[in-house]
Residue frames as a rotation matrix with the C-alpha (Angstrom) as fourth column:
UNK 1
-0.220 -0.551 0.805 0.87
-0.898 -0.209 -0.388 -3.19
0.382 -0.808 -0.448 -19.31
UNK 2
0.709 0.502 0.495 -1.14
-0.678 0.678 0.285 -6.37
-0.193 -0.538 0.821 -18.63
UNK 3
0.922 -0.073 -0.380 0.62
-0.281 0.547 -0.788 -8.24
0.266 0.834 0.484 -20.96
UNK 4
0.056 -0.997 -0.061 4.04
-0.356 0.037 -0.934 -7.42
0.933 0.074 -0.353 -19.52
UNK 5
-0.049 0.230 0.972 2.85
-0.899 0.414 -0.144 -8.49
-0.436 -0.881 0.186 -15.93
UNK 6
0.948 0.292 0.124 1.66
-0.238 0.913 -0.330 -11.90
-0.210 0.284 0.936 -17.48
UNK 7
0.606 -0.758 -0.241 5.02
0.045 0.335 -0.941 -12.15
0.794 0.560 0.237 -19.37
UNK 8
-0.370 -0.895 0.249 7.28
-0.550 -0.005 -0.835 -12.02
0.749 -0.446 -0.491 -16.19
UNK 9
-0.070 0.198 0.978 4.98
-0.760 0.624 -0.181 -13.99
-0.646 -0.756 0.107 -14.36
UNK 10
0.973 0.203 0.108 5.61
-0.118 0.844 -0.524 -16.73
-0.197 0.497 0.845 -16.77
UNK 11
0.550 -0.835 -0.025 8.89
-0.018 0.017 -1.000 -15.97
0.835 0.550 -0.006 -16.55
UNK 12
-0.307 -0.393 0.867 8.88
-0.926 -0.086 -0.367 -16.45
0.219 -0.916 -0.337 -13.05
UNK 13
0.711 0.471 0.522 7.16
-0.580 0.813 0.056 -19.75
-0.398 -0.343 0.851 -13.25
UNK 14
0.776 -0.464 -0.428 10.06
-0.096 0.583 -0.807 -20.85
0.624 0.667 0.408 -15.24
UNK 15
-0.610 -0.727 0.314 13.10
-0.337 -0.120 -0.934 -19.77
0.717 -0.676 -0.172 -12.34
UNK 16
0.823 0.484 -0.297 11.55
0.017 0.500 0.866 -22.00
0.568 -0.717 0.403 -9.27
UNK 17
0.693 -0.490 0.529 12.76
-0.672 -0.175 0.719 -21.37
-0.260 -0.854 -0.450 -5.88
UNK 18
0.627 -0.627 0.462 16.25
0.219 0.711 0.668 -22.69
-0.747 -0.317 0.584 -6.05
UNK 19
0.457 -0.284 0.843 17.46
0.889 0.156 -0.430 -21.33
-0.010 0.946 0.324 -9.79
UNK 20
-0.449 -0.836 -0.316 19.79
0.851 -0.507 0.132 -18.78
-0.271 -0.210 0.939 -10.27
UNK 21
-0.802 0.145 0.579 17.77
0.352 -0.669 0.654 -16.44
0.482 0.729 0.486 -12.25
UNK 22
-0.073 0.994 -0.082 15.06
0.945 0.095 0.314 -16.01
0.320 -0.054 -0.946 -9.74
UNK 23
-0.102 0.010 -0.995 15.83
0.633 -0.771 -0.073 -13.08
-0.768 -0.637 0.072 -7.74
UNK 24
-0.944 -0.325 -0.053 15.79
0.066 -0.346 0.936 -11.47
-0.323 0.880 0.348 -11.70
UNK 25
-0.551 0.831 -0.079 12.36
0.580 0.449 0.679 -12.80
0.600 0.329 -0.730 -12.17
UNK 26
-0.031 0.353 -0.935 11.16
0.922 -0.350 -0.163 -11.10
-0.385 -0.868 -0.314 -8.84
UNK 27
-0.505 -0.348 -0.790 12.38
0.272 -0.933 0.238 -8.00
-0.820 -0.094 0.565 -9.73
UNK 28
-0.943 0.332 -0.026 11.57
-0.193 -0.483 0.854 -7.59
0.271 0.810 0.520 -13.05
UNK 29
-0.371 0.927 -0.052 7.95
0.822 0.354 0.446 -8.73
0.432 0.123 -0.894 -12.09
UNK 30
-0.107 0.099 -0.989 8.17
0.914 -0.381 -0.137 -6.39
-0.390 -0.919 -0.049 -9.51
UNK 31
-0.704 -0.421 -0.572 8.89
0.161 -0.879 0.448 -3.65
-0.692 0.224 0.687 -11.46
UNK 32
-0.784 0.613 0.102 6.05
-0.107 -0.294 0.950 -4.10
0.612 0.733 0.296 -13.75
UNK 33
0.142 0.946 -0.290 3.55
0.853 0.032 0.521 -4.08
0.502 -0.321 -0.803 -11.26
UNK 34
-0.303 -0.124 -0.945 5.10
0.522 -0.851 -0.056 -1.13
-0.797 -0.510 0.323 -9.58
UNK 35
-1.000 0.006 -0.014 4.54
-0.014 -0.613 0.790 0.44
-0.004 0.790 0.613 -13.32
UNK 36
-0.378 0.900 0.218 1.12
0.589 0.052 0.807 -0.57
0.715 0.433 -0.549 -13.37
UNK 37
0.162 0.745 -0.647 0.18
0.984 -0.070 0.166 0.38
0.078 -0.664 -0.744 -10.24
UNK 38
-0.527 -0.188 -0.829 1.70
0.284 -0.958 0.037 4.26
-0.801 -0.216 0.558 -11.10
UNK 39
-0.980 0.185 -0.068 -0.13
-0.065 0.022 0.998 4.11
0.186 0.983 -0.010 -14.27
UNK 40
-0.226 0.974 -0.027 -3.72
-0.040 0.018 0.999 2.73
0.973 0.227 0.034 -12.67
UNK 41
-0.399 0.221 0.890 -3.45
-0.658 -0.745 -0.111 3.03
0.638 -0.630 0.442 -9.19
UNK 42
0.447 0.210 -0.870 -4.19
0.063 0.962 0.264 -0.80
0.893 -0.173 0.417 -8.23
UNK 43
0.472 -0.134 0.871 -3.61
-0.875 -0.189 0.445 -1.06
0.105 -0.973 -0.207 -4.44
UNK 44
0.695 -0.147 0.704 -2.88
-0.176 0.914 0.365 -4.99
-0.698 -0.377 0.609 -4.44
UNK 45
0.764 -0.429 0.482 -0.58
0.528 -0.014 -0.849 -4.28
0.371 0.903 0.216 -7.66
UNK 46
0.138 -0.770 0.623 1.74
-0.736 -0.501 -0.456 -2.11
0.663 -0.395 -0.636 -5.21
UNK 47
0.452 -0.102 0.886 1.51
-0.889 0.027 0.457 -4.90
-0.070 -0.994 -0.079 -2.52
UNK 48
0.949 -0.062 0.310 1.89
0.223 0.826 -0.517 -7.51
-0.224 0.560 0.798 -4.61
UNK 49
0.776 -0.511 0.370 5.04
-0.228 -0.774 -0.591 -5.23
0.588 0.375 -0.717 -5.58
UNK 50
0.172 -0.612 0.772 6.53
-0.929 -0.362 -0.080 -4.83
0.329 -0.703 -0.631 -2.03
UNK 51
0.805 0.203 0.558 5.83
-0.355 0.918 0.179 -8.92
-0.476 -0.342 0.810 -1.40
UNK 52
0.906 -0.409 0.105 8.44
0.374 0.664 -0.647 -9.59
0.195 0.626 0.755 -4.51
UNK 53
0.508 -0.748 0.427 10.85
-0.172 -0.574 -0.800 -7.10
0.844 0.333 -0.421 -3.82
UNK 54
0.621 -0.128 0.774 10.91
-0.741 0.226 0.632 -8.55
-0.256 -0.966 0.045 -0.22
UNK 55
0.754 -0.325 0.571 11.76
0.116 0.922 0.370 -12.02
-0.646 -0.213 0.733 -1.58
UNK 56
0.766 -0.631 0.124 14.44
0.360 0.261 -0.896 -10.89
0.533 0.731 0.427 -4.30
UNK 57
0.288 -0.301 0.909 16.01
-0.723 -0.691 0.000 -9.04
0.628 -0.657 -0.416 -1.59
UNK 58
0.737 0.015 0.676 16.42
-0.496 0.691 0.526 -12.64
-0.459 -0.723 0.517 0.39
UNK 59
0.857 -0.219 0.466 18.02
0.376 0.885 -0.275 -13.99
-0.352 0.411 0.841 -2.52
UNK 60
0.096 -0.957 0.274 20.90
0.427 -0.209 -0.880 -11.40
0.899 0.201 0.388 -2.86
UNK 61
0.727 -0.093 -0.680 22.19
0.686 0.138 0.714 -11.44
0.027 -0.986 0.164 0.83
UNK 62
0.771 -0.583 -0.257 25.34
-0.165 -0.572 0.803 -9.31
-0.615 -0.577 -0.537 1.64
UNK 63
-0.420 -0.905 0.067 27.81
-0.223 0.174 0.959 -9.26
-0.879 0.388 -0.275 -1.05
UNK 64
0.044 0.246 0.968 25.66
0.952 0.285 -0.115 -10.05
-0.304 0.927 -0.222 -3.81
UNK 65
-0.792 -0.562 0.239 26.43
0.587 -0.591 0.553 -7.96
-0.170 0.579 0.798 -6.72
UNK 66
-0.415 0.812 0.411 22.58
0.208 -0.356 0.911 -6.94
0.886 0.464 -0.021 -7.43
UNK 67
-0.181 0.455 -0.872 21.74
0.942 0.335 -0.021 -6.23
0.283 -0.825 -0.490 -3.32
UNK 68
-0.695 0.345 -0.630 21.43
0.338 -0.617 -0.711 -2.58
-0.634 -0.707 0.313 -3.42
UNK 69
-0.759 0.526 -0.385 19.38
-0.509 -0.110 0.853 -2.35
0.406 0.843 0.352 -6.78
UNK 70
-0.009 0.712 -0.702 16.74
0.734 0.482 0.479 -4.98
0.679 -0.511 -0.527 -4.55
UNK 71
-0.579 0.234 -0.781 17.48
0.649 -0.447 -0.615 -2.39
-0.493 -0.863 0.107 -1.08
UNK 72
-0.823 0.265 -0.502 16.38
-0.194 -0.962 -0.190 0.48
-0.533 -0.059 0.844 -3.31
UNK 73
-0.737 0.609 -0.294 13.55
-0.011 0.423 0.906 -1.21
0.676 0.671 -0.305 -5.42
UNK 74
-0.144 0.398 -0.906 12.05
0.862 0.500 0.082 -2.70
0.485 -0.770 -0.415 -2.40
UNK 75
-0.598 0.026 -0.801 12.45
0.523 -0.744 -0.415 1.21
-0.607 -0.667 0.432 -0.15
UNK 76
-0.989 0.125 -0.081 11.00
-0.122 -0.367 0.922 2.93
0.085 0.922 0.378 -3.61
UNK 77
-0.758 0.215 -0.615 8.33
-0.024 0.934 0.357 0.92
0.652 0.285 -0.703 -3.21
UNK 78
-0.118 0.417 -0.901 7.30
0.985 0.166 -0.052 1.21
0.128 -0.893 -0.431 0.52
UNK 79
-0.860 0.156 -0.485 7.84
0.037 -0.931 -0.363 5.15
-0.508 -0.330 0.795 0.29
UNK 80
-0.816 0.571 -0.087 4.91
-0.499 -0.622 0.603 4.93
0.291 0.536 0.793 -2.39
UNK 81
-0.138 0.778 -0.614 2.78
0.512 0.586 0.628 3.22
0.848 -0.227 -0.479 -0.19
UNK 82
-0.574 -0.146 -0.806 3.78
0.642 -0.691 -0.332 5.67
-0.508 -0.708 0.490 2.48
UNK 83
-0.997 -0.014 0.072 2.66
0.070 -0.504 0.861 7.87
0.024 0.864 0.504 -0.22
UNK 84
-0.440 0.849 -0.294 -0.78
-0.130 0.264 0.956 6.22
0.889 0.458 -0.006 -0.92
UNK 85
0.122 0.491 -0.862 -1.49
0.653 0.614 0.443 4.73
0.747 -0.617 -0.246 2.49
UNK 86
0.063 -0.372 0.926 0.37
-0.366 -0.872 -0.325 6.73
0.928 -0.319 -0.191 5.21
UNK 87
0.927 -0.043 -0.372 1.34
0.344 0.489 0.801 4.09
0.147 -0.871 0.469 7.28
UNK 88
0.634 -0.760 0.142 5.03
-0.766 -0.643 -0.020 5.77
0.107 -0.096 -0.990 9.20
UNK 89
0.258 -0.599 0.758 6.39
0.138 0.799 0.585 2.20
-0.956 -0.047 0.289 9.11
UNK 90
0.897 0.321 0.304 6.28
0.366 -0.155 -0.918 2.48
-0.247 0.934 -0.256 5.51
UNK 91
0.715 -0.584 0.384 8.33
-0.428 -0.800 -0.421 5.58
0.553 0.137 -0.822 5.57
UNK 92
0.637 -0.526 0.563 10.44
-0.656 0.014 0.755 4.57
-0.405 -0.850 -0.336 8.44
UNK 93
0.491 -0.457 0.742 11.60
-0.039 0.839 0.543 1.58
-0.870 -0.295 0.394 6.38
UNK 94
0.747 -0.118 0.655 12.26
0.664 0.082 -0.743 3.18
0.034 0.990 0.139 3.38
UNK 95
0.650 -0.754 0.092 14.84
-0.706 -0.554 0.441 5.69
-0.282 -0.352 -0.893 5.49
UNK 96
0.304 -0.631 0.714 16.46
-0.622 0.437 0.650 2.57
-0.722 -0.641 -0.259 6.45
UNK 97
0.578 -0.223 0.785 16.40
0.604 0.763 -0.228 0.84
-0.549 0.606 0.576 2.97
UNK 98
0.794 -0.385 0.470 18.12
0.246 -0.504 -0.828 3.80
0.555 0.773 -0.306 1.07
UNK 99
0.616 -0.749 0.242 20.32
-0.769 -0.507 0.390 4.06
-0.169 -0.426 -0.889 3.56
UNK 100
0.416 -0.061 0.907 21.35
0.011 0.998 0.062 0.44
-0.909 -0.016 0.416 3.53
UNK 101
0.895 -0.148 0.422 21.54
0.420 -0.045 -0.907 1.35
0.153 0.988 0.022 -0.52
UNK 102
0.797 -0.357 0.486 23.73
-0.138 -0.892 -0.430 4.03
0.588 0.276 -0.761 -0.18
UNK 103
0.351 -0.661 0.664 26.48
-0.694 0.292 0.658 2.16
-0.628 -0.692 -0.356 1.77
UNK 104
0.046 -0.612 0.790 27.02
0.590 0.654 0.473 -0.16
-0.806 0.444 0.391 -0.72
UNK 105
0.050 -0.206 0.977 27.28
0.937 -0.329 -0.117 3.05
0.346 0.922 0.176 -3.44
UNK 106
0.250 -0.372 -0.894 29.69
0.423 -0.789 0.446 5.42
-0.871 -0.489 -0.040 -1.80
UNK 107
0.524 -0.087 -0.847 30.66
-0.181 -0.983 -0.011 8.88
-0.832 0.159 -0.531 -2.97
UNK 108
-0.307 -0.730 -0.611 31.71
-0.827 -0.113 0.551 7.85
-0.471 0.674 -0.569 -6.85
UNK 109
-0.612 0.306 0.729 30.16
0.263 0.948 -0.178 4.99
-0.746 0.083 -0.661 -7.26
UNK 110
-0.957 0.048 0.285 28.17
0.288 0.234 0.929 4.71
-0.022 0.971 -0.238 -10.81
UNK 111
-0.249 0.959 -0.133 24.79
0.429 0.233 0.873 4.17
0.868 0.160 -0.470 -9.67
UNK 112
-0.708 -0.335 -0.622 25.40
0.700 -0.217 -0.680 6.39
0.093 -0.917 0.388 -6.64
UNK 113
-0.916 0.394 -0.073 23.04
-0.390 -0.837 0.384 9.28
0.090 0.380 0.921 -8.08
């Protein structure tokens, strides 16, 4: 699991603020540290988490094609810190991210489920 953390943070050192591929880079980093941190339980490995999923989430604004796959990454995220921590912001803002999701993947939509 280290290994794959290292590998997307080198693959994030390669997409510098301004390249198309970053908001990709975020994420996927993101997602492996969300894996680690369900796997070992690493507090700063979930925050470290919600910090990227914040900024790939900047980089696909309204209309980007990849903006509710960041809303729900990024809510995912904060409910398991709701989870771990029990802070009701947490929670409160994962309502509002899955809703947010679920507006851009109405009733038929592929990835609606």
């Amino acid at each position: 699991m280290a290994d794959n953390v290292e590998r997307w943070r080198a693959a994030l050192k390669r997409h510098p603020p301004g390249h198309s591929d970053r908001s990709y880079s975020l994420s996927n980093l993101a997602i492996s540290l969300w894996d680690r941190f369900r796997q070992q339980g690493i507090p700063s490995d979930l925050d470290e988490c919600i910090e990227l999923d914040r900024a790939a989430l900047l980089l696909r604004p309204p209309g980007h094609s990849d903006r509710s796959y960041s809303l729900n990454n990024l809510a995912i995220s904060l409910g398991d810190r709701f989870l771990q921590r029990g802070v009701p912001s947490d929670l409160d803002e994962c309502i509002e991210l899955h809703r947010a999701a679920l507006l851009l993947r109405p009733p038929g939509h592929s990835d609606r489920s």
